[in-house]
C-alpha positions as a printed Julia matrix, in Angstrom:
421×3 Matrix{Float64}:
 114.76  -27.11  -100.69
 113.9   -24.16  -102.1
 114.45  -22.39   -98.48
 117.43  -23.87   -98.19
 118.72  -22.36  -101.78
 117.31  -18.84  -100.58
 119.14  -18.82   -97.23
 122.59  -20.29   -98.86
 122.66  -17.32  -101.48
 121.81  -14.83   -98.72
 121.7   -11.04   -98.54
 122.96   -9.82  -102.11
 123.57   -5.58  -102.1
 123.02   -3.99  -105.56
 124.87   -0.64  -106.08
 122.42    2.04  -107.86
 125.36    4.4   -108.18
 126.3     6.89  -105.18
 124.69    5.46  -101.64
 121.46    4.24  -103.49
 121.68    0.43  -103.29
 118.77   -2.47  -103.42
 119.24   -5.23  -101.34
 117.85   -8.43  -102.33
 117.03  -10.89   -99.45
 116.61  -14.38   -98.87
 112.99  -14.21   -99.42
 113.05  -12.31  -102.7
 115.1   -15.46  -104.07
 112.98  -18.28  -102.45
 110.05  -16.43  -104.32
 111.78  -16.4   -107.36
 113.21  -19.59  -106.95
 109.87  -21.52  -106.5
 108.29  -19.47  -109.6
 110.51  -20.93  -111.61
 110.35  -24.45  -110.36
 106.53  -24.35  -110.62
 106.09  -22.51  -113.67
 109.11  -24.95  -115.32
 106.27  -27.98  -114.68
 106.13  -28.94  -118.34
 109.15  -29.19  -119.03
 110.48  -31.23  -115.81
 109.99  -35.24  -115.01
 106.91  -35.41  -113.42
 108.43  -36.79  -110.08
 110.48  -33.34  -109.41
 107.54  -31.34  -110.84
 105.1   -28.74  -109.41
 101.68  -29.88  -110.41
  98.87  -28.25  -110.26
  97.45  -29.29  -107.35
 100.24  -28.91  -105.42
 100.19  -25.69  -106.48
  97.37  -24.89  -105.11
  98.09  -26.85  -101.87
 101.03  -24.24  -101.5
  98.63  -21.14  -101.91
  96.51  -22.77   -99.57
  99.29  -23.68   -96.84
 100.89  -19.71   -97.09
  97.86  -18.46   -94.78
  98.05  -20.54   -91.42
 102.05  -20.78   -92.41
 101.87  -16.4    -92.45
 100.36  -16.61   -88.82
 103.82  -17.48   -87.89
 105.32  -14.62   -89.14
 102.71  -12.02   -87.28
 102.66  -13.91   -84.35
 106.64  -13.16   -84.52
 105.56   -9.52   -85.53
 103.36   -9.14   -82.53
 105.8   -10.56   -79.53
 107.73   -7.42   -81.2
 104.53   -5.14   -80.99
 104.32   -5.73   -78.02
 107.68   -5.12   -76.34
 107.96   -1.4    -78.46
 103.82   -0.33   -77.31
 105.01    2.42   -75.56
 107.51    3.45   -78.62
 104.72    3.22   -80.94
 101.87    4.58   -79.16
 104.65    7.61   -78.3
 104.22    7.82   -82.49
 100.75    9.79   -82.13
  98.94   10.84   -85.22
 101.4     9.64   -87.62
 100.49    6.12   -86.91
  96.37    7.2    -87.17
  96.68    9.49   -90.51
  99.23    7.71   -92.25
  96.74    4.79   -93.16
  94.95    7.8    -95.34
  97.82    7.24   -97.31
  97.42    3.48   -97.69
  94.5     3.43   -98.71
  94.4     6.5   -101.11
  97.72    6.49  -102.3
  97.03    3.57  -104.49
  94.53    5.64  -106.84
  96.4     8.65  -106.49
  99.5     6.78  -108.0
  97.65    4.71  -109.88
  94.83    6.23  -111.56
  96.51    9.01  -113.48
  98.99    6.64  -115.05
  96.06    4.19  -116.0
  93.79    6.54  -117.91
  97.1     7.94  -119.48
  97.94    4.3   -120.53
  94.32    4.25  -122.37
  92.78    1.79  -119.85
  89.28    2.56  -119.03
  86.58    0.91  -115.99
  89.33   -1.61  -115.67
  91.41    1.19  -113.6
  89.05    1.12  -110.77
  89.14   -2.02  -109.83
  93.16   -2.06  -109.95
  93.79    1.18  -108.07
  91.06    1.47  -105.42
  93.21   -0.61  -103.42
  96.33   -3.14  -102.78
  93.92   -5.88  -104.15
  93.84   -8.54  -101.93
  91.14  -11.28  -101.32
  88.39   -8.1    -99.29
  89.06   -6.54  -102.5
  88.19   -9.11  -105.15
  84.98   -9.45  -102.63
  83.78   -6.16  -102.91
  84.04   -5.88  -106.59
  82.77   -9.31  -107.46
  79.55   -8.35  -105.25
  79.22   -4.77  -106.66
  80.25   -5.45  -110.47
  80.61   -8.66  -111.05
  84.05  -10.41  -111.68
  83.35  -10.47  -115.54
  82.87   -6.65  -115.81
  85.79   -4.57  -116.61
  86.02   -3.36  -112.66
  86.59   -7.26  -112.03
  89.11   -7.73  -114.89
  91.33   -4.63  -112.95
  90.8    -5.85  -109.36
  91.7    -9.69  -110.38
  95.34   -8.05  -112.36
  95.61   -6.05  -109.57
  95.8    -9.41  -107.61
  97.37  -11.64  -109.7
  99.99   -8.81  -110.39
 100.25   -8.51  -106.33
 101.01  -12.04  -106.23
 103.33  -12.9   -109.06
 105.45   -9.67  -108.79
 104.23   -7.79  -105.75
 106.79   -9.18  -103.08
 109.42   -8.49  -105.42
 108.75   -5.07  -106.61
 107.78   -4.02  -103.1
 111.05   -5.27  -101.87
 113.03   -3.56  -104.72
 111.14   -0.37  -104.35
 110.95   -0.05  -100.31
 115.02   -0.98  -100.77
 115.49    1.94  -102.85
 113.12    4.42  -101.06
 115.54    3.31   -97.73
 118.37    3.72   -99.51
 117.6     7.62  -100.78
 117.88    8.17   -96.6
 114.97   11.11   -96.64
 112.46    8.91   -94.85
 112.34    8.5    -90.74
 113.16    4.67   -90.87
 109.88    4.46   -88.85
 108.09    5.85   -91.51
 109.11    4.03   -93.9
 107.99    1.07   -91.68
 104.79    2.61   -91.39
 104.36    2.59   -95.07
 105.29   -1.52   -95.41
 102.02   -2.35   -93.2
  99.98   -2.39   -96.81
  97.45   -4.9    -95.82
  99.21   -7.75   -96.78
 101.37  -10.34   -95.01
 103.32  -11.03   -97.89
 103.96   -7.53   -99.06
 104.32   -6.5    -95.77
 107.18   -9.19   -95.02
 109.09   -8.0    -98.03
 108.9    -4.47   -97.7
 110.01   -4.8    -93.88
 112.62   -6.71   -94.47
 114.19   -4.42   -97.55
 113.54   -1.5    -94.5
 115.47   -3.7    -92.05
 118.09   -4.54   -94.06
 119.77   -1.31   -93.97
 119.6    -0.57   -90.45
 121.38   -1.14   -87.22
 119.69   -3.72   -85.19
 117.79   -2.26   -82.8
 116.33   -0.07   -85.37
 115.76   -3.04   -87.22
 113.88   -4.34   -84.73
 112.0    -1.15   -84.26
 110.65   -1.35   -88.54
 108.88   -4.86   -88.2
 107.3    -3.69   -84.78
 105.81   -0.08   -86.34
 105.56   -2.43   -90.1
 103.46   -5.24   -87.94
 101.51   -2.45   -85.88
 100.73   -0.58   -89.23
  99.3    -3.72   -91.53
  97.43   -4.65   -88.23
  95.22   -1.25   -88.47
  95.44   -1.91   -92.31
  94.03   -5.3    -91.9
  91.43   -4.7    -89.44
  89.63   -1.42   -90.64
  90.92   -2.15   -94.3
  87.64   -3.53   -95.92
  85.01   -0.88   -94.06
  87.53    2.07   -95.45
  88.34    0.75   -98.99
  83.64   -0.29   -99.71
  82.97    2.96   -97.86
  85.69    5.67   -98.87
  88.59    4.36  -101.38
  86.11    3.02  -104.04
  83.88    5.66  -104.42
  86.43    8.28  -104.29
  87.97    6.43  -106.91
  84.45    6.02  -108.71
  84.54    9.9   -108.11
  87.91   10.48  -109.01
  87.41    8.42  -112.58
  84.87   10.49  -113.37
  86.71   13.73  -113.35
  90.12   12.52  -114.52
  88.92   10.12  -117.41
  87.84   13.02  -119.63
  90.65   15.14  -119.29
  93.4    12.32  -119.14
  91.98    9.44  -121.43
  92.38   11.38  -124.52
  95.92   10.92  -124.92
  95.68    7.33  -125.71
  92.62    5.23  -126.84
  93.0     1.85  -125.83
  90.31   -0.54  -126.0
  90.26   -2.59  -123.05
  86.25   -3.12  -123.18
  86.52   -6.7   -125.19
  89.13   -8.5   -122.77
  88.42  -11.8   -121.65
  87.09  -12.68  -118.4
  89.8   -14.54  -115.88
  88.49  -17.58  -114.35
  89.23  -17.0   -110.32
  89.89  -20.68  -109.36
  91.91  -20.95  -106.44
  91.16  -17.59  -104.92
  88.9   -19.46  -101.88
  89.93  -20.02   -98.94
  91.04  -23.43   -98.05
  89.56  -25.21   -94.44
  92.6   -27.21   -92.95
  92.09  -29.97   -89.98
  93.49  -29.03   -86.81
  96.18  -31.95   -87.1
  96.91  -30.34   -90.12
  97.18  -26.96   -89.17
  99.79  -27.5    -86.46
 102.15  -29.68   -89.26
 102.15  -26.6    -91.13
 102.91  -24.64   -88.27
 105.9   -26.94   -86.85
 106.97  -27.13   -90.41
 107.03  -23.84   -91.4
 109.04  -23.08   -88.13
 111.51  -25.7    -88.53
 112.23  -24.43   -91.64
 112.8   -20.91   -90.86
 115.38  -22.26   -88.39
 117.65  -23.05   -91.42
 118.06  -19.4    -92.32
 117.91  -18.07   -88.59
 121.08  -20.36   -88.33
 122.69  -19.83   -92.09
 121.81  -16.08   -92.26
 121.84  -14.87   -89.38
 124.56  -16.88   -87.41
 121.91  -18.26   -84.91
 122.56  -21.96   -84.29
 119.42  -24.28   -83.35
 119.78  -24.66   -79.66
 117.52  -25.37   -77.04
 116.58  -21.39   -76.54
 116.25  -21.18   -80.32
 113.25  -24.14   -80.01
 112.01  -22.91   -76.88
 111.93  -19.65   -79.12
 110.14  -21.38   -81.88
 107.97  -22.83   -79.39
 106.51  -19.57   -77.32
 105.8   -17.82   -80.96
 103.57  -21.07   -81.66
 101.08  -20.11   -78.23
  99.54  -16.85   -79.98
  99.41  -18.92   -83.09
  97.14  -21.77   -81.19
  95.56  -19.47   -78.89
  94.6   -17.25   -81.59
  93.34  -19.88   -83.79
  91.22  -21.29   -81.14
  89.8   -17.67   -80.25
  89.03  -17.67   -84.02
  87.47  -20.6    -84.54
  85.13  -20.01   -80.88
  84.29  -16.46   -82.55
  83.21  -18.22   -85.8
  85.83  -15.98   -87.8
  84.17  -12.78   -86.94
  87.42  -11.21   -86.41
  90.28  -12.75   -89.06
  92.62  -14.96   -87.05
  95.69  -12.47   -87.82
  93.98   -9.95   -85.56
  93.36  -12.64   -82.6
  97.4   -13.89   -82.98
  98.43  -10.16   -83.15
  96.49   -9.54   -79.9
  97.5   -12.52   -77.91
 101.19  -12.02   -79.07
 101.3    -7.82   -78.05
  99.79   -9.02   -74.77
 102.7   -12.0    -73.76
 105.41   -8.79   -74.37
 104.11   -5.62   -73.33
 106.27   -5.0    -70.25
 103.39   -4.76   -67.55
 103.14   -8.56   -68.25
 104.62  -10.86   -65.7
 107.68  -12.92   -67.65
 107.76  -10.34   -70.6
 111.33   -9.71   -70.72
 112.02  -14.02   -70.74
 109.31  -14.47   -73.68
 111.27  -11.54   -75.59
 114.8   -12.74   -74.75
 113.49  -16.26   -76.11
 111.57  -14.95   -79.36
 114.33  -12.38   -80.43
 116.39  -15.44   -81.03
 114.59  -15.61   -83.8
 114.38  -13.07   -86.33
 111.37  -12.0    -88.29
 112.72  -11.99   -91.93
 113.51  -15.6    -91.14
 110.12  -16.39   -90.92
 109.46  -14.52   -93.8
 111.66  -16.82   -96.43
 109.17  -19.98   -95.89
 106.0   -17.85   -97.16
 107.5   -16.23  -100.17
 108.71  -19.73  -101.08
 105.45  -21.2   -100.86
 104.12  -18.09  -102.25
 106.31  -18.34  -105.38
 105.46  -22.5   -105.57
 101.69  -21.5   -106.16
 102.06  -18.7   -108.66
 102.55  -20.61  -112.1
  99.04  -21.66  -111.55
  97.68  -17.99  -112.21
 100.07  -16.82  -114.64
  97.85  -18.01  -117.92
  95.2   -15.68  -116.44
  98.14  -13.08  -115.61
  99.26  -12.88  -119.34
  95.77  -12.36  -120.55
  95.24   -9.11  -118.46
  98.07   -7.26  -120.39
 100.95   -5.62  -119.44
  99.5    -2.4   -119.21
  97.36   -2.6   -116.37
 100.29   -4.57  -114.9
 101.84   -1.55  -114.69
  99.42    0.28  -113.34
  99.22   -2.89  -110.93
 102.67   -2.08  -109.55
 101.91    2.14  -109.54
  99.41    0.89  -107.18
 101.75   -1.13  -105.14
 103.88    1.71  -104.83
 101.23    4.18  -103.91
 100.09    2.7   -101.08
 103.5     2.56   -99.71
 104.94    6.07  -100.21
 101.67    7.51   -99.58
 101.31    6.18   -95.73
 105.0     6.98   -95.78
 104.96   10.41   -96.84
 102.01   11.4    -94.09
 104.26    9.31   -91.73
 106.84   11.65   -92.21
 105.31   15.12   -91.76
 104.46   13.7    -88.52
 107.55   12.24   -87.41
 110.38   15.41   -87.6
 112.41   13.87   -84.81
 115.31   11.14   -86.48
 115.27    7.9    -84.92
């Protein structure tokens, strides 16, 4: 239902004034749309309400349902591998800038805001679940490293899809940025984020070129994700350790805030959840059916046969990869397995490439998007107790963060790529 909402109200264009412009996409409103429904639980008949659990059930269901949306990603990938490999260096270096751009946005405006230890933990990285790993095991979730990376999450989750949408919209809109930098910059590390960015990028481009951001976006948060917790434990936070150390006496001054007496956040409902296999593939078929609402509504793409042999081939690299997974005993995260499988069914050397990409394009990516902010936005009212304790400063700093990483891997995309698309 709440898909269904999101797809009906559509693309909406917000003039900034001149050619700057935010457009806000289906996805943005099924996120916003199913934070409201969850978080108005208390106040709804408890038949039509969001409870708690099934709050939770959502988080839990957004990861296998996201493998969808990279397999997608990947049959992409995998058709444009000679385009992106043609990128060079600005595809290698411009992860520096995902990874350090969050501190170097971040940080300043922290220690400015009065926040102390806590501004480690929130602008080392994007703070996904790696993160909240490697703090937990070095400091401990209740010290005030663990109080930043947990806001740094919960901020990424309750507002991250938005903001990154609204901010990658207006970056696009300014027209400075290579569009392919720019899609370089939306591969953050997360599927999510990632999704929303891409799809702001997209929005404002002819197709093809379109189709061009979520191949270099997906390509991008691939590298992110697979070399994303060895760079952030073995470079990012001690740098930012480093980096603390030298900034804190020269920028705290300007405001003492206390931030040492904050409450610890309880983390419940940060583990993963195991699914069945029975149960994985439901949430696979219906995730996919329901992206097949907005392929048809917004982007004039009837369900037809090709659309659900479409729907079908982008489930094989799901399966395949899950299986490889499992076999592997998760050595490798199951995004990077479906990535691989799905590159290799549409790089052109492969025999029936062109028919799996004529199939698959049938079906585009920010369609596949809508169903994970939605159940994204379903689980959220469950954290946002936790989310109000942490203060709004460091939510701010939060969303510097956010923004960091993503015009930091675009800016090093750019001075790389001089040619225009």
């Amino acid at each position: 239902m709440v898909v269904v909402v999101a797809e009906t109200i559509g693309n909406v264009t917000v003039p900034l004034g001149g050619p700057y412009k935010v457009v806000l996409l289906p996805l943005v409103w099924a996120l916003l749309i199913g934070l409201a429904w969850s978080a108005a639980a208390a106040r709804l008949p408890k038949a039509v309400a969001v409870q708690e659990d099934e709050q939770h059930l959502a988080a839990a269901v957004l990861q296998p349902a996201l493998l969808l949306f990279i397999a997608k990603l990947g049959l992409l990938v995998g058709g444009s591998l000679p385009k992106i490999l043609a990128s060079g260096w600005a595809l290698v270096f411009q992860e520096f800038g995902h990874f350090f751009g969050t501190m170097v946005f971040g940080l300043p405006i922290a220690l400015l805001l009065g926040i102390k230890r806590e501004a480690i933990g929130a602008t080392f990285s994007v703070g996904r679940e790696p993160s909240l790993a490697i703090i937990g095991e070095k400091y401990g979730m209740a010290s005030p490293e663990g109080r930043g990376v947990l806001a740094e999450y919960l901020t990424g989750t309750v507002f991250g899809a938005v903001f990154i949408a609204l901010f990658a919209g207006f970056v696009t809109s300014l027209g400075i940025f290579n569009p392919l930098a720019l899609a370089m910059g939306a591969g953050v590390g997360s599927g999510s984020l990632m999704a929303a960015a891409s799809g702001a990028i997209a929005a404002q481009q002819p197709p093809e070129v379109a189709k061009d951001v979520a191949a270099f976006a997906a390509a991008s948060n691939l590298i992110t994700t697979t070399i994303g917790t060895y760079f952030t434990l073995f470079l990012s936070l001690p740098f930012t350790v480093w980096a603390y150390g030298v900034l804190e006496p020269i920028l705290g001054r300007f405001a003492k805030v206390d931030t040492t007496g904050a409450s610890p956040v309880s983390t419940r409902g940060h583990a993963a959840t195991t699914f069945s296999l029975p149960a994985l593939v439901l949430v696979w078929v219906v995730a996919g059916t329901i992206a097949l609402f907005g392929n048809a509504v917004t982007y004039k793409t009837p369900v037809s046969l090709d659309v659900i042999v479409g729907l079908a081939l982008i489930l094989v690299p799901v399966a395949v990869g899950h299986v490889v997974y499992v076999v592997t005993k998760g050595i490798v995260p199951a995004v990077v397995w479906v990535s691989v499988v799905a590159m290799a069914m549409t790089y052109p050397a492969m025999p029936f490439a062109a028919d799996i990409s004529a199939y698959t394009a049938k079906i585009n990516f920010v369609a596949l998007a809508t169903p994970l902010l939605a159940f994204a936005g379903l689980s959220i009212a469950k954290d946002l107790p936790a989310f109000r304790a942490l203060g709004w400063r460091i939510v701010i700093v939060s969303l510097m963060a956010n923004a960091g990483t993503f015009l930091g891997a675009t800016l090093i995309a750019q001075v790389f790529m001089h040619k225009p698309v």
